[in-house]
C-alpha positions as CSV (number, residue, x, y, z in Angstrom):
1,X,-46.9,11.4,-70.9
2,X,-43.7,9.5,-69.6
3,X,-43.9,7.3,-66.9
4,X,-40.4,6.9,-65.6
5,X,-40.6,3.1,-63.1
6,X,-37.8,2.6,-61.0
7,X,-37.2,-0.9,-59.0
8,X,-34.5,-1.1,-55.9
9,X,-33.4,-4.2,-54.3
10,X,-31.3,-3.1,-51.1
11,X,-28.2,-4.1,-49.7
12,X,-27.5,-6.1,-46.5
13,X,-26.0,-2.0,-44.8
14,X,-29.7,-0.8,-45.5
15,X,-30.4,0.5,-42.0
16,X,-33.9,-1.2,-40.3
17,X,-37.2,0.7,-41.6
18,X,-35.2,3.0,-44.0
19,X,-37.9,2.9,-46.3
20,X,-39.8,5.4,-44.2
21,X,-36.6,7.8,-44.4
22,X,-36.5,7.9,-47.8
23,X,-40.1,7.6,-48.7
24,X,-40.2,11.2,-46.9
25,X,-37.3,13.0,-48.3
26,X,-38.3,11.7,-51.9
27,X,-41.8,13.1,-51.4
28,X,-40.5,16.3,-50.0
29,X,-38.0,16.5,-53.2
30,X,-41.0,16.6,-55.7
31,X,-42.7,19.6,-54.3
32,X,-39.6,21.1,-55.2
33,X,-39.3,19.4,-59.1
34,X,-41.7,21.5,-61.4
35,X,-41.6,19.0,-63.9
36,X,-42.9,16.3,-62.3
37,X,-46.5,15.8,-62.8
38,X,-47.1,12.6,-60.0
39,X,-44.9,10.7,-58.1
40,X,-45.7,7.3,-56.3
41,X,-42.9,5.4,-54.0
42,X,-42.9,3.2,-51.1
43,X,-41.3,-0.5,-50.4
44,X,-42.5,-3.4,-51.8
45,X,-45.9,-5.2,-50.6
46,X,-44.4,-8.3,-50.2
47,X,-48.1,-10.1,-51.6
48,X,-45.9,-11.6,-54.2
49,X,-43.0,-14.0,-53.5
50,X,-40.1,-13.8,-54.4
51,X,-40.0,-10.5,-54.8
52,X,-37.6,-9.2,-57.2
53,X,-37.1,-5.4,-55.5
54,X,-37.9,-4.3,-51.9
55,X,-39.0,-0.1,-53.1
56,X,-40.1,1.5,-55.7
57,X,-40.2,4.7,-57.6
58,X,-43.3,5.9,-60.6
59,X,-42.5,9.3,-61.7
60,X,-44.9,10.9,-64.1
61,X,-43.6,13.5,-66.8
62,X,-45.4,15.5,-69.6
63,X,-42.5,14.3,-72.1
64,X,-38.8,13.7,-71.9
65,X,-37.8,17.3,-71.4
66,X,-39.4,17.0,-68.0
67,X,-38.1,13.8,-67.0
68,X,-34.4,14.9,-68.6
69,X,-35.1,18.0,-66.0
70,X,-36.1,16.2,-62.9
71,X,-32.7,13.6,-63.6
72,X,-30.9,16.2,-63.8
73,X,-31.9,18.3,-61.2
74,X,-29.4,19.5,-58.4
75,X,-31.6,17.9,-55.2
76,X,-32.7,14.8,-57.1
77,X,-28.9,13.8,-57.6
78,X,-27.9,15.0,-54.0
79,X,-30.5,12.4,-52.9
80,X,-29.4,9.9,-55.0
81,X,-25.8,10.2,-53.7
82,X,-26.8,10.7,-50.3
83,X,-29.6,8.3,-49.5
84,X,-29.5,5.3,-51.9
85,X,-25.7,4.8,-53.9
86,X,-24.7,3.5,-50.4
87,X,-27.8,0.9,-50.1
88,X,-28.1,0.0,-53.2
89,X,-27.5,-4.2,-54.1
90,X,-29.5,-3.3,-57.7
91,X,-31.5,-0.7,-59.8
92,X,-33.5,-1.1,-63.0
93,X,-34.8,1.9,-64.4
94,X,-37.3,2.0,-67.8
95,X,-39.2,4.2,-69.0
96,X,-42.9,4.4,-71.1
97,X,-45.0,6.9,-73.2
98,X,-48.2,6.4,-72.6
């Protein structure tokens, strides 16, 4: 298995509650991504401070070739473009076999 962990810290354009937005249209996009086997995402708790990112992605995989599949998929990249490049201060992406 490859779990794929993915931390955002937003910009100061983020618009109020947009974590809502995009919580739903990434959980819409997975029903449409064979390859992905869960998929957690949501903004940060807050329950410790400082946080360090304000959402955050867990994508499950059976191996690479799924996650190479899902980051390379059409939708997942329009959403990308779409609804975070413009809100994003930072990103850092890893990724674990398990």
């Amino acid at each position: 298995m490859l779990q794929h962990v993915v931390a955002i810290t937003w910009n100061d354009q983020v618009p109020e509650n947009y974590a809502e937005v995009v919580t739903k249209v990434l959980k819409d996009m997975v029903s449409k991504i064979p390859s992905v086997v869960d998929y957690r995402c949501g903004p940060d708790l807050g329950v410790s401070a400082p946080t360090n990112a304000n959402y955050l992605i867990a994508a499950t995989f059976d191996d690479v070739a799924g996650w190479r599949a899902y980051d390379e998929d059409p939708l997942h990249n329009e959403i990308r473009a779409k609804y975070f490049k413009p809100y994003i201060a930072s990103r850092a992406a890893s990724q674990i076999s398990y």
